[in-house]
Structure formats: C-alpha cells, structure tokens
C-alpha positions in Angstrom: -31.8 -76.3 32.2 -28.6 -75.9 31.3 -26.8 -72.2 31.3 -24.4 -71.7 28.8 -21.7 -69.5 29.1 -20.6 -66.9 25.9 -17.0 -66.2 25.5 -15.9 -63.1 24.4 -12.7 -64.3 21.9 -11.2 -61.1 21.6 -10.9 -60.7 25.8 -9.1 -63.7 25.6 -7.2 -62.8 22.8 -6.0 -59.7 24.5 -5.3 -61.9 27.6 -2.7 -64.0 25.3 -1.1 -60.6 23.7 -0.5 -59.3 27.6 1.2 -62.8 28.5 4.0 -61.5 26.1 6.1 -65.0 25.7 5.7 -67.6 23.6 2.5 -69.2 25.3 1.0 -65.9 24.5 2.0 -65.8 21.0 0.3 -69.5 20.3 -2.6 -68.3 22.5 -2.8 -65.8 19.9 -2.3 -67.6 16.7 -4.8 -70.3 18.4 -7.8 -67.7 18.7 -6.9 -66.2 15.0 -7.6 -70.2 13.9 -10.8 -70.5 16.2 -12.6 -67.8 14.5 -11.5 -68.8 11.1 -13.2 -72.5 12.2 -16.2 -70.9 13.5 -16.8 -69.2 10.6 -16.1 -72.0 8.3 -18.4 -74.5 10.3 -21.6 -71.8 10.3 -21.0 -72.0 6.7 -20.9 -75.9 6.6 -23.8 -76.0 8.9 -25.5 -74.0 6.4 -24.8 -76.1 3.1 -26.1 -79.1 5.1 -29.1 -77.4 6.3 -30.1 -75.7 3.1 -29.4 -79.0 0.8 -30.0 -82.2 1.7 -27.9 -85.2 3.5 -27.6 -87.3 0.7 -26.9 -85.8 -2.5 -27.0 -87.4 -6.0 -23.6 -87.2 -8.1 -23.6 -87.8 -11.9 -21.1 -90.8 -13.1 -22.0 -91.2 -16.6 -24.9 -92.5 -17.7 -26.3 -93.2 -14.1 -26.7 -91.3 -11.0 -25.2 -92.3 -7.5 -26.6 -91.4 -4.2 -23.7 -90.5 -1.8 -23.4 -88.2 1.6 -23.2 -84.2 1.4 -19.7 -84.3 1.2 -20.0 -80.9 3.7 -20.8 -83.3 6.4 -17.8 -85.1 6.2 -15.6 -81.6 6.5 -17.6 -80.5 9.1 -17.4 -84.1 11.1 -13.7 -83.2 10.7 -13.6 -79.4 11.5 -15.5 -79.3 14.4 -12.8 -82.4 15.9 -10.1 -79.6 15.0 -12.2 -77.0 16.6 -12.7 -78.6 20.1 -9.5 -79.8 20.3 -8.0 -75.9 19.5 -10.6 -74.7 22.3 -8.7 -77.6 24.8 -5.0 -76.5 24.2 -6.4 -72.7 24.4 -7.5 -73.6 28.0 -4.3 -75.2 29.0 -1.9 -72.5 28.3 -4.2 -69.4 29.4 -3.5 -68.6 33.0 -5.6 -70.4 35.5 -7.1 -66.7 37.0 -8.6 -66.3 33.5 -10.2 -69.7 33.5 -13.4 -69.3 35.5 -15.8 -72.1 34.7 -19.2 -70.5 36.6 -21.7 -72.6 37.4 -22.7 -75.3 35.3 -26.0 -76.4 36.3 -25.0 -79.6 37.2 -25.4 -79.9 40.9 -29.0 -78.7 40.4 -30.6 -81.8 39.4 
C-alpha cells in the first residue's frame, strides 16, 4: 500500500517568503499558481465527471460527436501543474525537502 504524503502549500509558501531573495520570490509566485491549477483541475475533473467523454456539438443541420473539450485542458493543465510542483522542489532548500518513506522498499 502506498502512503501518500499531504503537503501543507502555505508552510511552504512561508518557507519561500523567509528565503527573502529572488528564489524566494518565484517560490512564492510558483505556489500562488499551484493553487490557482489545483483549483482549476478539481473543477475540470468535475465537468468530465458530471457530463460525459464525448459530447455532441451542433453544426447545422447534423450533429458531430467530438471529445469533452475539458479533457483536453485538463490533459494540458495537469502537464503545467507537475512541471510547477518540479521547479518548486528545485529551488526550495534541501532541509525543507524531506521525501519520508515511500513504501517502496516494502514489497
């Protein structure tokens, strides 16, 4: 079983604002972005649970079956998302980074 670890954002967002240079700054601006994307891909997550994959769009006289286009944005969002939560982790300090135990050598 595999334990997953919670981060608290705002710890580490008060971690950057202590740094007090310009890593600290981006650290900053990086988590304000992170939560915005978090937000944004609950809500995606939701349209695509709530309606269906493919959708049916109107062109005319006949009707066209193409992809939610939320799954597309959130294909693309959650890209954006990991890749902000990997250049959060190389500029916080390496004390703060504290990886626990995974799990992994248990099998």
């Amino acid at each position: 079983m595999t334990k997953i670890l919670k981060i608290d954002l705002n710890i580490v967002k008060g971690t950057f604002k202590e740094m007090n240079n310009e890593k600290g700054i981006l650290g900053h601006q990086l988590i304000d972005e992170l939560i915005f994307m978090k937000k944004t891909l609950k809500k995606l997550k939701k349209e695509i649970n709530s309606s269906k994959v493919i959708t049916k769009m109107c062109q005319g006289n006949y009707d066209i079956e193409r992809a939610n286009p939320a799954i597309s944005q959130y294909n693309t969002m959650v890209k954006n998302y990991n890749s902000t939560i990997k250049q959060i982790i190389e500029i916080l300090p390496s004390e703060n980074i504290n990886p626990g135990d995974d799990g992994f050598d248990d099998f």
